[in-house]
KEDREN-408335 format. One record per atom (N, C-alpha, C, O, CB): atom name; residue number from 1; residue in one letter; x, y negated, z; chain. Coordinates in pm, 1 decimal. Glycine has a CB too. Example, Ala and Ser with C-alpha at 12.3 -4.5 7.8 and 13.67 -1.06 7.14 Angstrom:
+------+-----+-----+----------+----------+----------+-------+
! atom !   n ! res !       c1 !       c2 !       c3 ! chain !
+------+-----+-----+----------+----------+----------+-------+
!    N !   1 !   a !   1319.0 !    569.0 !    780.0 !     A !
!   CA !   1 !   a !   1230.0 !    450.0 !    780.0 !     A !
!    C !   1 !   a !   1320.0 !    330.0 !    780.0 !     A !
!    O !   1 !   a !   1423.6 !    331.9 !    846.5 !     A !
!   CB !   1 !   a !   1130.8 !    447.3 !    904.6 !     A !
!    N !   2 !   s !   1285.0 !    225.0 !    708.0 !     A !
!   CA !   2 !   s !   1367.0 !    106.0 !    714.0 !     A !
!    C !   2 !   s !   1290.0 !     -3.0 !    787.0 !     A !
!    O !   2 !   s !   1340.9 !   -113.8 !    803.9 !     A !
!   CB !   2 !   s !   1408.4 !     59.8 !    572.5 !     A !
+------+-----+-----+----------+----------+----------+-------+
END
This chain:
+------+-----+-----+----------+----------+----------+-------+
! atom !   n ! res !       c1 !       c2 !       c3 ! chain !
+------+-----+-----+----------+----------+----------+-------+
!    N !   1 !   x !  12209.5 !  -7946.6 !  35185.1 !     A !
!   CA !   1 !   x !  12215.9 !  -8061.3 !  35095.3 !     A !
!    C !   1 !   x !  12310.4 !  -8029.1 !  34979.3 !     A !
!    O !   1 !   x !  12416.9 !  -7974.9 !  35009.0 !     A !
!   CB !   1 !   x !  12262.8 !  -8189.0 !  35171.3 !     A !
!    N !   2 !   x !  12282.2 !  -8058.3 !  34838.8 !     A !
!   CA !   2 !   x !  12363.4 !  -8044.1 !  34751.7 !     A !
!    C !   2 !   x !  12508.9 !  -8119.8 !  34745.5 !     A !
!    O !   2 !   x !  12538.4 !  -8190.7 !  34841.7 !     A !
!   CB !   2 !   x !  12291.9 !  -8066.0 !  34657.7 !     A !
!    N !   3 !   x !  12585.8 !  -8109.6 !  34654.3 !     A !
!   CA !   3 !   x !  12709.5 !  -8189.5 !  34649.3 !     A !
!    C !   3 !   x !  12694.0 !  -8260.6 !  34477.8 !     A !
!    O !   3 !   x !  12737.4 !  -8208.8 !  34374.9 !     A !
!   CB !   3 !   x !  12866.1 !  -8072.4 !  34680.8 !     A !
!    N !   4 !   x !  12621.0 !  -8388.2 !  34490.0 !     A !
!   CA !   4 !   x !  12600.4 !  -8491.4 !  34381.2 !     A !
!    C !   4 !   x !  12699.0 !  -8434.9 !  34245.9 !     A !
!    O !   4 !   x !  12643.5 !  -8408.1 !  34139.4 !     A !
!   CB !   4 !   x !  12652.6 !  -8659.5 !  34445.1 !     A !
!    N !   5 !   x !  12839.8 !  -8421.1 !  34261.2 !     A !
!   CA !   5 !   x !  12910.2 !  -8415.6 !  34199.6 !     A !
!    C !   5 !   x !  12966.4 !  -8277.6 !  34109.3 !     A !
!    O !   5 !   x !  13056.4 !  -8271.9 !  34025.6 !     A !
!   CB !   5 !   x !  12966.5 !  -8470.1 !  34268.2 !     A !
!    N !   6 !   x !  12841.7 !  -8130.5 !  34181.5 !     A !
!   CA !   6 !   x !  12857.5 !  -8055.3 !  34092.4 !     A !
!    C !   6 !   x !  12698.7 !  -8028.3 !  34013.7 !     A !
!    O !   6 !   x !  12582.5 !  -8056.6 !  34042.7 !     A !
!   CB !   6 !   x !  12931.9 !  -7937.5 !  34156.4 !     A !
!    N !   7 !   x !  12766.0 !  -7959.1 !  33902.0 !     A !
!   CA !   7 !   x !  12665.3 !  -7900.8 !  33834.7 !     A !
!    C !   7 !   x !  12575.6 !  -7855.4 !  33833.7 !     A !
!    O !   7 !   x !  12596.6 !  -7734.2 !  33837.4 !     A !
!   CB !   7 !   x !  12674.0 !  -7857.7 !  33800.8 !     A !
!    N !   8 !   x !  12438.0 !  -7883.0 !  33829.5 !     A !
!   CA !   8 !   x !  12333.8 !  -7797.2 !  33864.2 !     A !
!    C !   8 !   x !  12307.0 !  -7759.6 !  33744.8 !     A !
!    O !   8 !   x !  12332.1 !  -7826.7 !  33644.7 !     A !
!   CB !   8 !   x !  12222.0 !  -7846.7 !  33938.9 !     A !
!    N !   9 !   x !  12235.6 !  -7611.8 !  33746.0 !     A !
!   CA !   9 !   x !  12148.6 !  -7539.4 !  33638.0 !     A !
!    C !   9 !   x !  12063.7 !  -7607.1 !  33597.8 !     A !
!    O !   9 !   x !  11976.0 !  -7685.3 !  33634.5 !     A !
!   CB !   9 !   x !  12085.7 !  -7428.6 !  33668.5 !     A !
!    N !  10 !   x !  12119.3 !  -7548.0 !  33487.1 !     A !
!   CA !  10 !   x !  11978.7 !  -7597.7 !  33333.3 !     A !
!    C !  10 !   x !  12018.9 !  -7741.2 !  33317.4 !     A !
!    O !  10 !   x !  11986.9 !  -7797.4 !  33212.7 !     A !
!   CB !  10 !   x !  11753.0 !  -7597.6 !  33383.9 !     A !
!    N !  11 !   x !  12082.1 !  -7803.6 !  33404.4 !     A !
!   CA !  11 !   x !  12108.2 !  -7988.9 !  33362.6 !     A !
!    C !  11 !   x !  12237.7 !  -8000.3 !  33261.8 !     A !
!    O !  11 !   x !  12302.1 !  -7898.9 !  33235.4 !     A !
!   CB !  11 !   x !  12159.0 !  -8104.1 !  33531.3 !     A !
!    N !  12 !   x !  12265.2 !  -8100.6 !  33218.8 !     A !
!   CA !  12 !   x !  12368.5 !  -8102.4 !  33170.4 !     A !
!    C !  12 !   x !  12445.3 !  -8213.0 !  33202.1 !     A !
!    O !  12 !   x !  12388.6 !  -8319.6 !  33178.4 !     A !
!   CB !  12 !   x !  12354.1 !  -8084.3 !  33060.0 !     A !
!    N !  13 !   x !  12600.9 !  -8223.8 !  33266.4 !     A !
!   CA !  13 !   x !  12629.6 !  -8350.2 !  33349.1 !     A !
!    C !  13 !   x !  12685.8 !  -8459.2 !  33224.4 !     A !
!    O !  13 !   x !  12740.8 !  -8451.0 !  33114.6 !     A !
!   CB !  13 !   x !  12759.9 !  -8315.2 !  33486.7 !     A !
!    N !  14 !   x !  12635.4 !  -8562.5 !  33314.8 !     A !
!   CA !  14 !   x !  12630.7 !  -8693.9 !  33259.0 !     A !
!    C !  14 !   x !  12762.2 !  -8703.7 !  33260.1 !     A !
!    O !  14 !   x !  12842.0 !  -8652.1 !  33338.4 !     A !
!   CB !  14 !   x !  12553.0 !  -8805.9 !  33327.5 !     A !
!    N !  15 !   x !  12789.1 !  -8802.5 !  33129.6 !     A !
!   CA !  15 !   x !  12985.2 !  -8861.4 !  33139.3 !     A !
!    C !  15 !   x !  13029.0 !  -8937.8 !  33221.2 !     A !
!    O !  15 !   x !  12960.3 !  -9038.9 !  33235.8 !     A !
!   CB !  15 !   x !  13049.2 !  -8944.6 !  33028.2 !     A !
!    N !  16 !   x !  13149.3 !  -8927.8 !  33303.8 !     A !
!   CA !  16 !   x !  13183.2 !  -9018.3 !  33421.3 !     A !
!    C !  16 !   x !  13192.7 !  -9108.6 !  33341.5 !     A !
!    O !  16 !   x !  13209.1 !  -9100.5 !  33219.8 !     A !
!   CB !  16 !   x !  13301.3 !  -8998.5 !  33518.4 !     A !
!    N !  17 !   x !  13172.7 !  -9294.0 !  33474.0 !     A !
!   CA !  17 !   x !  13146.7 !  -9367.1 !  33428.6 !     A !
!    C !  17 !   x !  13283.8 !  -9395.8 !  33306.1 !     A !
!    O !  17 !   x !  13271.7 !  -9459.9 !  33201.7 !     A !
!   CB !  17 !   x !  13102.3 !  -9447.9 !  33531.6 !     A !
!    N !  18 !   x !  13419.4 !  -9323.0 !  33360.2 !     A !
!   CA !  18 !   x !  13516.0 !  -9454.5 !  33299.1 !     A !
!    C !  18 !   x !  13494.8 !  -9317.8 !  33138.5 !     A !
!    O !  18 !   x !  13500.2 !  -9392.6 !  33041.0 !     A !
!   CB !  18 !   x !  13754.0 !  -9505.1 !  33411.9 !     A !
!    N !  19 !   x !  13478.3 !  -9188.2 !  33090.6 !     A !
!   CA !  19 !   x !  13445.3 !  -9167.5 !  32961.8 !     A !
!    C !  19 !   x !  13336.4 !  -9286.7 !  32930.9 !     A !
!    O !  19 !   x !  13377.1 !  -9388.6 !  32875.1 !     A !
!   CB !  19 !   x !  13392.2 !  -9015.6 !  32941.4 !     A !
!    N !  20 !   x !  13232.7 !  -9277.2 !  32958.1 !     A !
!   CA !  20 !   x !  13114.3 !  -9402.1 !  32891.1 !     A !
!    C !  20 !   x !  13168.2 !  -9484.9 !  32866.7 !     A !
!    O !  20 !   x !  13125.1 !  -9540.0 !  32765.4 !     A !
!   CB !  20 !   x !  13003.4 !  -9466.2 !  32962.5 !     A !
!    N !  21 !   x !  13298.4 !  -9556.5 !  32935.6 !     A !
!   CA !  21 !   x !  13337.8 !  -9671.5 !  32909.3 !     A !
!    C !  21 !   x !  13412.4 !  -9706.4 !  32817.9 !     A !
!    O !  21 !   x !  13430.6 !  -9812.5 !  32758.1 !     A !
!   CB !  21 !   x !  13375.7 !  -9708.4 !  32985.9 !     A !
!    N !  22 !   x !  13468.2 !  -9573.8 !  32810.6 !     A !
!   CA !  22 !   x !  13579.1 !  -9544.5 !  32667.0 !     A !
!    C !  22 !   x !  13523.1 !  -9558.4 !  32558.4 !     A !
!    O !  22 !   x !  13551.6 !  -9649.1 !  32480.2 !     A !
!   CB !  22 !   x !  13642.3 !  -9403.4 !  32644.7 !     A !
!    N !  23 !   x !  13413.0 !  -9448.2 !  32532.4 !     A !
!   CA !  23 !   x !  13362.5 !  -9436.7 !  32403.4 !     A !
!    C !  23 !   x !  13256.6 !  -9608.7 !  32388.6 !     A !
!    O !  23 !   x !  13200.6 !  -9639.6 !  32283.4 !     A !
!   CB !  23 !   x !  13260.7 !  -9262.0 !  32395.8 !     A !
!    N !  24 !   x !  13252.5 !  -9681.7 !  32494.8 !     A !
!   CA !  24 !   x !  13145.4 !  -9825.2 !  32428.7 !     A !
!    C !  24 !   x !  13272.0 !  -9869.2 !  32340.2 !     A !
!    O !  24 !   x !  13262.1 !  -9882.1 !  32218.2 !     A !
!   CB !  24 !   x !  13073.2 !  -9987.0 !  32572.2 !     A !
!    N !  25 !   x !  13422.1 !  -9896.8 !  32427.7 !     A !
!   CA !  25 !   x !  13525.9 !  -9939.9 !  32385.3 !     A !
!    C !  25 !   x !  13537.4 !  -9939.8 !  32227.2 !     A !
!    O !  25 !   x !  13533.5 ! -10024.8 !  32138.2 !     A !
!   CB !  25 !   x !  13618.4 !  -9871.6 !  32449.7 !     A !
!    N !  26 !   x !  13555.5 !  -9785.3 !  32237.3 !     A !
!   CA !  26 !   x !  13577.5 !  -9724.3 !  32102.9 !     A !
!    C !  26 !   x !  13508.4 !  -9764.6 !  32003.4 !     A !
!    O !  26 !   x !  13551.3 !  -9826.7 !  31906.2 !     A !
!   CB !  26 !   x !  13560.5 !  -9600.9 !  32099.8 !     A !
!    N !  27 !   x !  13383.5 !  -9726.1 !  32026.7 !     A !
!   CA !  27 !   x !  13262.1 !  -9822.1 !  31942.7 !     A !
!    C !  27 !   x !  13277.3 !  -9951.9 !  31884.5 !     A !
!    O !  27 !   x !  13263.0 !  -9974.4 !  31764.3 !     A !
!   CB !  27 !   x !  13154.0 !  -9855.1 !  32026.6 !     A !
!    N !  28 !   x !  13307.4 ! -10040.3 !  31974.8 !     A !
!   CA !  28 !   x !  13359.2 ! -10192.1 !  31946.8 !     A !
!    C !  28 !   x !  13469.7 ! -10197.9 !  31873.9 !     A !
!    O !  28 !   x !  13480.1 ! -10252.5 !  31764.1 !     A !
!   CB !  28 !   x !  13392.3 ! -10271.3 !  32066.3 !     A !
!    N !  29 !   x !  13574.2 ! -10128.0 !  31948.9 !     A !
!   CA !  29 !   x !  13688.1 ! -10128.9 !  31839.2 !     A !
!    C !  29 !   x !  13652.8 ! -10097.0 !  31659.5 !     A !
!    O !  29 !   x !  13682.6 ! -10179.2 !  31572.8 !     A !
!   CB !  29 !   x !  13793.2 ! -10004.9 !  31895.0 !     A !
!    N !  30 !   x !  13607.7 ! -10007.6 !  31639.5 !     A !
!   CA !  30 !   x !  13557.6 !  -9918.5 !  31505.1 !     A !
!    C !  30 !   x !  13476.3 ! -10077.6 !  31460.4 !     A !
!    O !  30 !   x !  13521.8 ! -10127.4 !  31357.5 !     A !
!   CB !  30 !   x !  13425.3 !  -9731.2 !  31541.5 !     A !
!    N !  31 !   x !  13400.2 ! -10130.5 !  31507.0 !     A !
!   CA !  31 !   x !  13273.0 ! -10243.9 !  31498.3 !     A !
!    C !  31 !   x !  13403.6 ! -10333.9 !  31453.0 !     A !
!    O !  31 !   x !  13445.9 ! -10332.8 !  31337.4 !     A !
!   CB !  31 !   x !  13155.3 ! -10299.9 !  31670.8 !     A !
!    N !  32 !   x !  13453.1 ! -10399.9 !  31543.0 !     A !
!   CA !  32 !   x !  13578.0 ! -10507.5 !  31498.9 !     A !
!    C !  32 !   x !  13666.8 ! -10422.2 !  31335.3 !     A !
!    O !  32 !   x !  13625.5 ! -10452.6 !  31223.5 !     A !
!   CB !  32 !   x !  13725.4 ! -10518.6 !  31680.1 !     A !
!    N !  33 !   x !  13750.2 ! -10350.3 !  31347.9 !     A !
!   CA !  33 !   x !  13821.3 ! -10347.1 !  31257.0 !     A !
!    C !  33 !   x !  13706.1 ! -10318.7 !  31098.2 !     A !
!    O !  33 !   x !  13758.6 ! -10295.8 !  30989.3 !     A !
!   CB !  33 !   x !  13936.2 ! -10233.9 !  31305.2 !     A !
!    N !  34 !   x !  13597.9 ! -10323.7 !  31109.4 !     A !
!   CA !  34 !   x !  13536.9 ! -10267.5 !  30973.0 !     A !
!    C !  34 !   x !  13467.1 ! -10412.2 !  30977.2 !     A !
!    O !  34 !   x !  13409.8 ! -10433.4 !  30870.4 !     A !
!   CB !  34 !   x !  13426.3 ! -10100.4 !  30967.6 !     A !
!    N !  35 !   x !  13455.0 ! -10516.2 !  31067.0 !     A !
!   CA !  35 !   x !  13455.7 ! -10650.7 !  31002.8 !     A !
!    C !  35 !   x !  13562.0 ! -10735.5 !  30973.8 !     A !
!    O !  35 !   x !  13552.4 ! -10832.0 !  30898.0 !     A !
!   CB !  35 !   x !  13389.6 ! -10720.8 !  31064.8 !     A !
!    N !  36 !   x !  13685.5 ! -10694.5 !  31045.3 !     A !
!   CA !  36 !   x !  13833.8 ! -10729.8 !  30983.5 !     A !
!    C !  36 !   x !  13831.0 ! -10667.0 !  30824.9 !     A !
!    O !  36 !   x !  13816.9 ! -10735.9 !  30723.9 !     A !
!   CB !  36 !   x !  13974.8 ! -10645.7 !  31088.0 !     A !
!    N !  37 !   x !  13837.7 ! -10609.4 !  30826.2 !     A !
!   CA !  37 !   x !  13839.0 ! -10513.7 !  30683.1 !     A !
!    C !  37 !   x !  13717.2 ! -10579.5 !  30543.5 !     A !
!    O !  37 !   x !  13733.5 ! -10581.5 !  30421.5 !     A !
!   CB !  37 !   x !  13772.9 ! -10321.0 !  30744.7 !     A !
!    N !  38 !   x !  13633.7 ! -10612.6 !  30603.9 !     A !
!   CA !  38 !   x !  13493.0 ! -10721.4 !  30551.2 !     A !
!    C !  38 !   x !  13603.4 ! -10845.3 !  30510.3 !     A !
!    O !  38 !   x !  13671.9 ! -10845.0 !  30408.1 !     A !
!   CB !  38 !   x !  13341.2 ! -10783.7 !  30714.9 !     A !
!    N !  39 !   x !  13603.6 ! -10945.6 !  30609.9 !     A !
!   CA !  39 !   x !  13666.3 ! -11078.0 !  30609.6 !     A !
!    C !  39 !   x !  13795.9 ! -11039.1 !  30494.0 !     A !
!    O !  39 !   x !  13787.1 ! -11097.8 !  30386.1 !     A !
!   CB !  39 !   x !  13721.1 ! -11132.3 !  30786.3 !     A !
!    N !  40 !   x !  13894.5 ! -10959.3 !  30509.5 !     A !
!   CA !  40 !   x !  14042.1 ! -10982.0 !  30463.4 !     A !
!    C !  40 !   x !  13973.2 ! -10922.2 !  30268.2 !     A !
!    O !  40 !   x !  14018.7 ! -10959.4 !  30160.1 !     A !
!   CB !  40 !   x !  14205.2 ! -10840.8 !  30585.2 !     A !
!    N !  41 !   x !  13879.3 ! -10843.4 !  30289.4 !     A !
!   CA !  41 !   x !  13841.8 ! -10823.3 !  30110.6 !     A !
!    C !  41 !   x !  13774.4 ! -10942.0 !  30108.7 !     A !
!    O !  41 !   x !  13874.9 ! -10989.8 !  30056.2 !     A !
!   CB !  41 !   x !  13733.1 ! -10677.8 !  30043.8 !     A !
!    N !  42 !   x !  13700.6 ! -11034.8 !  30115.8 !     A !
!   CA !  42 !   x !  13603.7 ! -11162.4 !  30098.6 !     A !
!    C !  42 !   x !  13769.3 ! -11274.6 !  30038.5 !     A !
!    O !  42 !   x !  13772.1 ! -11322.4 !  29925.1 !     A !
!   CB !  42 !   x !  13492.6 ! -11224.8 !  30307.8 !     A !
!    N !  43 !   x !  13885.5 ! -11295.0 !  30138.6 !     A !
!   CA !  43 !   x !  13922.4 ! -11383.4 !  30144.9 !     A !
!    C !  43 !   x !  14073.8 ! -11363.6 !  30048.6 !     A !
!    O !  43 !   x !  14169.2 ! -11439.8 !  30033.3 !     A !
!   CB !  43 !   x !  13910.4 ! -11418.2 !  30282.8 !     A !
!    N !  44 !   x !  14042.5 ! -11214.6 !  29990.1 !     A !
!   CA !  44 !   x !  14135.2 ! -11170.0 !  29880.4 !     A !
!    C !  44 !   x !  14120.1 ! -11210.1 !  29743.1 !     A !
!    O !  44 !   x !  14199.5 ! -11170.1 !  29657.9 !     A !
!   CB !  44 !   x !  14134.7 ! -11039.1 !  29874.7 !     A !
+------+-----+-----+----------+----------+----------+-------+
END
């Protein structure tokens, strides 16, 4: 039986869950501050 958690050939391993979770984070963050940045030029 294989061991889930290593590498097999030719695949390429998927990001553990808590990286994925980082980079959605990240995403959102970047998403929020460039509509902060929207709002504060509108209300200048």
């Amino acid at each position: 039986m294989t061991d889930p958690d290593k590498q097999t050939d030719g695949k390429v391993a998927q990001p553990s869950r808590l990286n994925e979770a980082r980079r959605i984070i990240e995403e959102y963050i970047a998403d929020l501050c460039e509509i902060i940045m929207k709002l504060q030029q509108k209300l200048n």
